[in-house]
Structure formats: structure tokens, C-alpha cells
N, C-alpha and C positions, 0 to 999 in steps of 0.2 A: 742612522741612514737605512733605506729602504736595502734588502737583498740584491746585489748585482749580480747576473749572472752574463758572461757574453760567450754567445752563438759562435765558434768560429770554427775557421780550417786555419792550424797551427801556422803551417809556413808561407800563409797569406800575409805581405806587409798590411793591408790595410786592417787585419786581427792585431798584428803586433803592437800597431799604433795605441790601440786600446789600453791594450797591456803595458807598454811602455807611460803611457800616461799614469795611468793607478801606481804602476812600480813606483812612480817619483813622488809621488803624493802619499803613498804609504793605502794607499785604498784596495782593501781585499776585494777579489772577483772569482768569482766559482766560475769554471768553463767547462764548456758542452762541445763538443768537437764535432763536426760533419766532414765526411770526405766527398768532397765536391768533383773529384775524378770519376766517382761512383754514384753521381746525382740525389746524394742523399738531401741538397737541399731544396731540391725540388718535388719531394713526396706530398701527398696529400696532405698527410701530417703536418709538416712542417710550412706547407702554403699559408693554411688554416691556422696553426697557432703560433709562428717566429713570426714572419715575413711573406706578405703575401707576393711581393716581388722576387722569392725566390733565392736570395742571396742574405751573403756571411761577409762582415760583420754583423749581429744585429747583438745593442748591450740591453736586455733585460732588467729593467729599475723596478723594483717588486713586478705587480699587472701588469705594467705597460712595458713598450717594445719600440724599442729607437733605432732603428737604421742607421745606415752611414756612418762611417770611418770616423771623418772629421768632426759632423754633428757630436756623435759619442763622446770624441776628445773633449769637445767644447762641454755638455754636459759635466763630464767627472773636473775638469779645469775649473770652472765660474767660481769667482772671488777666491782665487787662488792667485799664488806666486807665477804660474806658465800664462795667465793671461795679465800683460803689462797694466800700472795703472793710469798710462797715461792714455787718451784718446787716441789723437794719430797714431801712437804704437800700435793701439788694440785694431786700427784699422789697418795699421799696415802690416801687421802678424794676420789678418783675416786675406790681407793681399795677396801673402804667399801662401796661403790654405788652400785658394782658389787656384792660385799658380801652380799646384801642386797636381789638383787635382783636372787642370784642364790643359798643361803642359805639358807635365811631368811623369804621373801616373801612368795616362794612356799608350806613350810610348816606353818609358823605360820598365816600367812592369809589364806590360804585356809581352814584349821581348824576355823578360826571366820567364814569363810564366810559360809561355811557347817553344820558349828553347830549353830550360831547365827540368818544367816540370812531364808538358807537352813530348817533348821530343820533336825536330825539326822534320824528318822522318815522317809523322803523323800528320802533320800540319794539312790543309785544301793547297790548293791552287793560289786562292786568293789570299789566306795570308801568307803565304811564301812573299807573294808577289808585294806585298807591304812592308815585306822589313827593312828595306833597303832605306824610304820614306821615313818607318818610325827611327828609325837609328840616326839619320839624319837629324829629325826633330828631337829624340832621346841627348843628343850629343850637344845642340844650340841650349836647351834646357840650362845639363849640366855646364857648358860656357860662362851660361848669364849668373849662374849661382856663384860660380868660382869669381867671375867679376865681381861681384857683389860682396861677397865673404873676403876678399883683395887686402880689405884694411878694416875688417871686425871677427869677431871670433862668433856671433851667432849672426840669425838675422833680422832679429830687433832687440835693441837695447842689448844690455850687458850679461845678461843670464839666458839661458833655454828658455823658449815659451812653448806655445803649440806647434808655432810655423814652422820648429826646427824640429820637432818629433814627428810631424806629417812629414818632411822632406827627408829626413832619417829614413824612416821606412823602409823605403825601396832604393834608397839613393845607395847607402852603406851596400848593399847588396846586388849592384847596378854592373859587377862583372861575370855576374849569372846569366845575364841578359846581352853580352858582349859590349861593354863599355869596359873599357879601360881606364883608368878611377885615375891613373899616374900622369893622366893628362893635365890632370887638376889638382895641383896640388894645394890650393885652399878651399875644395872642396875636405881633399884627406886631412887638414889640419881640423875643418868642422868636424870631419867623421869624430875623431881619438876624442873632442871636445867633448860631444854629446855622451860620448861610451864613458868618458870622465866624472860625471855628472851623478851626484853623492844618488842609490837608490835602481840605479840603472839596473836591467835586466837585458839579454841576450833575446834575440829573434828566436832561435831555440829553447832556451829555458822555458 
């Protein structure tokens, strides 16, 4: 296999995703760290040879340079055991990658990132004035999962795939952001699942 290396800021869910993916696959990845508080990934440097959009994740496959979270996932997963082999599955695990990222994402990490990492303090006008809105949305999100998860232990098929290590991400760490995780308590039975899961590694590690 080509050299991996991935681009990240450590206690980005969507770096982690990466890393959780290879963890369970047993696939090594060398990592490069940028502190994204300090705009290291928007230097010249790194426009010009990561990403010319300026952002982290990006996983490095020898030359080439792949963007996105989920893409990545999907890369180091193909003809593996995290992507099912059945069709509907593989589209219904691609269902919540999307839900993830057009749901899910945009409110419940952007509230970690704003309140945790940010400081609320720091924050404009305008997003103060937004949180109310994503918290909302952040909350309906984690609902529809906990529905969902109601009478199975992942959310497709019988093992982990992608769709539960993209939802993992940010989910597991969604009282950074001011969710309250005890609402849902088939959410917290997915959580301990996925932490269960032979290979696992820590958002910190």
C-alpha cells in the first residue's frame, strides 16, 4: 500500500473519523498536525501543496491528496468489512454519511467547536445569535438517531460500518457542544457499542 499520511487538527471529529477508520482496519497512517486556531492551514504552503481549499482533514495516499472526512473513510474502507456487502445496505450506510454530514455535522460540531474550543465569549453577533437554531437542529438530529438505534445496535446491519464511525465522531462528544447525551439513551448504548468494537482508539489517542 501507498504511504498515508493525514493532514489534521487532533481534536477535530472529522480528523478522528480517519483515524478511527484505519484503527479498526489495522491500517498505519503517519500524521501531520496543523493548529487551525493559528491558521496554519491556510498558509501558502499548505494552499499550494495539502489543499487548496484550505482545510484538515486531507489523507495523503503516496502524491495524491484527498479531501473530506467521509471520502477518506470511504477510500481506506472499500472491500472491507465497514462497507456492508449487500447493496441497499451499502446505500443505506452512504444515507447516513450524508445525514451526517448535512444534519448532523453542521450543528452539533459547530456548537463543540464554538463553545469548547472557541469560547462563547469570542464568538460575532451572528453566531451567538445562531445557537439557539443549531441546538434545535443539533437536538432533532440526535432524536431521529436514537429512534432509529430504538431496536438495533448499529445503523446498518449487524456490525460497525462507516455510517457509525461518521456518526461516532462528533456524536460521542456532542456534551462539549451542550447536548445532553442522557436524553437518549440509544444513542449512549450505540456510543459504549462502537468504543466496544475489537481495534478501537480514543478521539485523544
Amino acid at each position: 500500500m501507498e504511504k498515508l499520511i493525514l493532514h489534521e487538527y487532533a481534536p477535530s471529529g472529522n480528523c478522528y473519523k480517519i483515524r478511527l477508520t484505519a484503527a479498526l482496519l489495522g491500517v498505519p497512517l503517519e500524521r501531520r498536525h496543523y493548529d487551525i486556531m493559528r491558521g496554519e492551514t491556510r498558509t501558502a504552503a499548505f494552499l499550494a501543496e495539502v489543499n487548496a481549499n484550505g482545510r484538515i482533514p486531507t489523507l495523503q495516499i503516496g502524491e495524491r491528496f484527498l479531501p473530506e472526512s467521509n471520502a477518506a473513510c470511504w477510500w481506506l474502507a472499500h472491500d472491507t468489512a465497514l462497507i456492508p456487502g449487500d447493496r441497499f445496505d451499502q446505500a443505506d450506510m452512504l444515507r447516513w454519511m450524508f445525514f451526517e454530514q448535512y444534519n448532523h455535522e453542521p450543528n452539533i460540531a459547530t456548537l463543540r467547536f464554538w463553545k469548547a474550543m472557541v469560547g462563547e465569549e469570542r464568538l460575532s453577533d451572528t453566531q451567538r445569535a445562531q445557537i439557539p437554531a443549531r441546538q434545535v437542529a443539533g437536538e432533532a438530529a440526535l432524536a431521529l438517531m436514537d429512534d432509529h438505534l430504538s431496536d438495533r445496535c448499529f445503523f446498518v446491519g449487524e456490525r460497525v460500518s462507516l455510517a457509525d464511525i461518521c456518526l461516532y465522531a462528533y456524536t460521542h462528544v456532542a456534551d462539549e457542544g451542550g447536548f445532553d447525551l442522557k436524553r437518549w439513551p440509544a444513542v449512549q448504548r450505540w456510543i459504549a457499542a462502537v468504543a466496544a468494537t475489537p481495534g478501537y482508539v480514543a478521539l485523544a489517542d
